[in-house]
Structure formats: C-alpha cells, structure tokens
C-alpha positions in Angstrom: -2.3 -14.8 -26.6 -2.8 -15.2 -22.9 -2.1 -18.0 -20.6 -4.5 -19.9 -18.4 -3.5 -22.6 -15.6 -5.3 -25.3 -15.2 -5.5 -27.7 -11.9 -5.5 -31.0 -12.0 -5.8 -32.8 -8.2 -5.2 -36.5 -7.8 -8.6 -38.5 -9.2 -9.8 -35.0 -10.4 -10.8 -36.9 -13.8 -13.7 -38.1 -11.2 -14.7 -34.7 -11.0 -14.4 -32.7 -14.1 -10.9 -31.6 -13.2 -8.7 -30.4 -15.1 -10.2 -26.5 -14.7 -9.0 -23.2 -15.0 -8.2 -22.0 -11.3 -8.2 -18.1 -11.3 -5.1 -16.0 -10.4 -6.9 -14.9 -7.7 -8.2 -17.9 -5.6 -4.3 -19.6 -6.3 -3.7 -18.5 -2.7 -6.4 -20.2 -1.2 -6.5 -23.5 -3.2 -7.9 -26.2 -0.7 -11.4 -24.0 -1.0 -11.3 -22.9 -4.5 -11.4 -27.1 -5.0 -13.8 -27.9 -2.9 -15.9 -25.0 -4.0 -15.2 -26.1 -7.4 -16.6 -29.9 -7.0 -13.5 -31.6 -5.6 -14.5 -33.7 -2.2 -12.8 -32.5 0.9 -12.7 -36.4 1.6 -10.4 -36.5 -0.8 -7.8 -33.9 -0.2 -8.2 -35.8 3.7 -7.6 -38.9 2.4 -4.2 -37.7 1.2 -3.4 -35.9 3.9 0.5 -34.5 4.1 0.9 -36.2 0.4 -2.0 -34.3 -1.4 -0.5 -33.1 -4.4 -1.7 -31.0 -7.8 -0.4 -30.4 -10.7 -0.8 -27.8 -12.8 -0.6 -26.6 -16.6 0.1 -23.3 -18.2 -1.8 -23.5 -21.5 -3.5 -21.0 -24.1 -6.5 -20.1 -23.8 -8.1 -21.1 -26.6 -6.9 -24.7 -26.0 -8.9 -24.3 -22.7 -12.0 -23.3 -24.7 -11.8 -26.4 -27.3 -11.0 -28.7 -24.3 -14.0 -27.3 -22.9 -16.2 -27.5 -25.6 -15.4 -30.8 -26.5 -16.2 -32.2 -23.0 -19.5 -30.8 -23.2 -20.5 -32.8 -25.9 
C-alpha cells in the first residue's frame, strides 16, 4: 500500500486543508499552499512562527477522507 502526506497549515480547516502535498512541490511549500487555496496573508500573519504539520497516511484513507468531505 503506498503512503501519502498530507499538510495541514495553521487555520487550514478554513480552507479545505488537510491535502495531499506532492513529493515534488515539498521543496517549495510556501507556493504549493498558496497555489493550493491557502491565503498568503496568512502564512504573513505568522511570520517567523508559521508552522505545518504533516501526516503520513494510506492512501486509501486519503480517498475516503476525500470522498466523505464532498458530500
């Protein structure tokens, strides 16, 4: 079974978060968040102290999660 991460910034309920960040945009994470719906304002608003945490999970629990928040 393979592994997904998931991102979850500070508020990020506000704004769909948590989500799957790629393996490849992990380097540039600042962008892939604001690309992704996540307000720059916020990420400014914490300045030195912005924080996320992240989640290794299965990734067919990412596929329920995200069929259940659809509906």
């Amino acid at each position: 079974m393979s592994k997904t991460v998931l991102i979850d910034p500070p508020r990020g309920w506000l704004y769909g978060f948590p989500k799957p960040i790629p393996q490849d945009c992990q380097h540039r994470t600042l962008d892939w968040l604001v690309e992704n719906g996540y307000p720059q304002k916020e990420i400014d608003n914490y300045g030195d102290y912005f924080y996320c945490r992240y989640l290794q999970v299965e990734e067919e629990d990412v596929e329920n999660t995200s069929i259940k928040s659809k509906g």
